[in-house]
ZAVO-531024 format. One record per residue (C-alpha): residue number from 1; x, y, z; residue in one letter. Coordinates in Angstrom, 3 decimals. Layout:
    nr          u          v          w   rest
   NUM          X          Y          Z      a
...
***
This chain:
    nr          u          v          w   rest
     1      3.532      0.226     14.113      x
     2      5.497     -2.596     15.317      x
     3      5.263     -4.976     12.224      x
     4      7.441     -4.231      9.461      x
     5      5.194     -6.798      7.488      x
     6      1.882     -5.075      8.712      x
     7      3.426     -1.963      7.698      x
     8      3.860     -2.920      3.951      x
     9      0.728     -4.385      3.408      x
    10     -1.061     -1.632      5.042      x
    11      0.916      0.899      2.944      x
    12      0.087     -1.543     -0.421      x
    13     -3.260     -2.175      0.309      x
    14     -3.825      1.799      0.727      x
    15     -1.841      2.812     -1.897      x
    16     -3.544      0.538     -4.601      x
    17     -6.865      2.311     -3.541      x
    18     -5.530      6.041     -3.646      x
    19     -4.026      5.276     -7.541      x
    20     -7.203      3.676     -7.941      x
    21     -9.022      6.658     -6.760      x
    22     -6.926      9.984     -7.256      x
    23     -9.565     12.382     -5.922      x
    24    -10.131     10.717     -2.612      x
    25     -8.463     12.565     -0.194      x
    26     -8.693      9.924      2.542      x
    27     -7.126      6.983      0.283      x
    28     -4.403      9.529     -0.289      x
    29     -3.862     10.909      3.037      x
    30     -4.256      7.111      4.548      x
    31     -0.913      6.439      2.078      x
    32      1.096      9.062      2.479      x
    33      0.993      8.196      6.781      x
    34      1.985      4.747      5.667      x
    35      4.371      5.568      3.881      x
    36      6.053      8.222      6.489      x
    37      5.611      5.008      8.447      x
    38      7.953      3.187      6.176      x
    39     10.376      5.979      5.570      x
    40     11.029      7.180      9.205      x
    41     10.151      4.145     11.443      x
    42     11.355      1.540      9.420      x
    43     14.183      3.513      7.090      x
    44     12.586      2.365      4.384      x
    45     14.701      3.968      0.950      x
    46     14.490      3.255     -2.607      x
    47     11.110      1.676     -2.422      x
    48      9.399     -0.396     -6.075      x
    49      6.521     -2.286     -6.701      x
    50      6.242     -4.748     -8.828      x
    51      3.393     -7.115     -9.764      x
    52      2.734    -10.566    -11.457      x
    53     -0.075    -12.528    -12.622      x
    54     -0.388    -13.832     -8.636      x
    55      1.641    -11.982     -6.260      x
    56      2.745     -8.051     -6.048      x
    57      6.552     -7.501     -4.814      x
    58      7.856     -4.695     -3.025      x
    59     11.624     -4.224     -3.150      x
    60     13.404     -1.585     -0.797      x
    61     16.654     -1.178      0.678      x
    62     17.002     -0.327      4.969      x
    63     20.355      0.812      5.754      x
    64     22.433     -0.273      2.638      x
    65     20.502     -3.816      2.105      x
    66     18.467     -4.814     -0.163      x
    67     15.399     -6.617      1.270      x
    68     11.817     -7.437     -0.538      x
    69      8.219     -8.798      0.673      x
    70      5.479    -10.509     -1.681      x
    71      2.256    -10.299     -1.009      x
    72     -0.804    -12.504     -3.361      x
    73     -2.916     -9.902     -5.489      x
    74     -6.425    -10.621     -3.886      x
    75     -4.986    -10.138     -0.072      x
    76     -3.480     -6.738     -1.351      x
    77     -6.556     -5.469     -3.493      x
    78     -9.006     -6.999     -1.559      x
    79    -10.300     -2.834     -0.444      x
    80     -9.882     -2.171     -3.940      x
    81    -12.292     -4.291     -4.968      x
    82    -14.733     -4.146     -2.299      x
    83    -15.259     -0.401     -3.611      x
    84    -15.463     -1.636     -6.665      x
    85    -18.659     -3.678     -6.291      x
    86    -20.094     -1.258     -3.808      x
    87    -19.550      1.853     -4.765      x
    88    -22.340      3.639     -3.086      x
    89    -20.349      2.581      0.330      x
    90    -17.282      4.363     -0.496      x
    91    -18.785      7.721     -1.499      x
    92    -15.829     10.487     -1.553      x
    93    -16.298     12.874      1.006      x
    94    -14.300     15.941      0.573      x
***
């Protein structure tokens, strides 16, 4: 993945869904490759969430430095709550 941005949102956006959803193997498989994306492409360490009344904030550190990206709470749960109000689309399939 060339987009350090994409990468966090996609890894957010995922992860949100798999906490949401702890039997569905997908959500959590879907994560943890986003997150291996994070860790060994981008050197991603010491990674927290955080979230507001408007945005969510991810703070990590790459090589020594601190860094952070904010993202606003309906682009990140946006999947989340699509499954929400259609659950019949989102059946778990183990």
């Amino acid at each position: 993945m060339k987009s350090l941005q994409d990468a966090i949102y996609n890894w957010l956006t995922i992860k949100i869904v798999a906490e949401a959803r702890p039997d569905d193997k997908a959500a959590k498989d879907t994560c943890d490759l986003f997150e291996d994306i994070l860790v060994n492409e981008f050197k991603f360490q010491d990674i927290d969430v955080q979230k507001d009344d408007v945005m969510y904030f991810v703070k990590y550190t790459i090589d020594g430095e601190e860094k952070s990206a904010r993202f606003p709470i309906e682009l990140i749960e946006v999947m989340h709550d699509q499954i929400q109000e259609h659950p019949e689309r989102y059946q778990n399939y183990e």
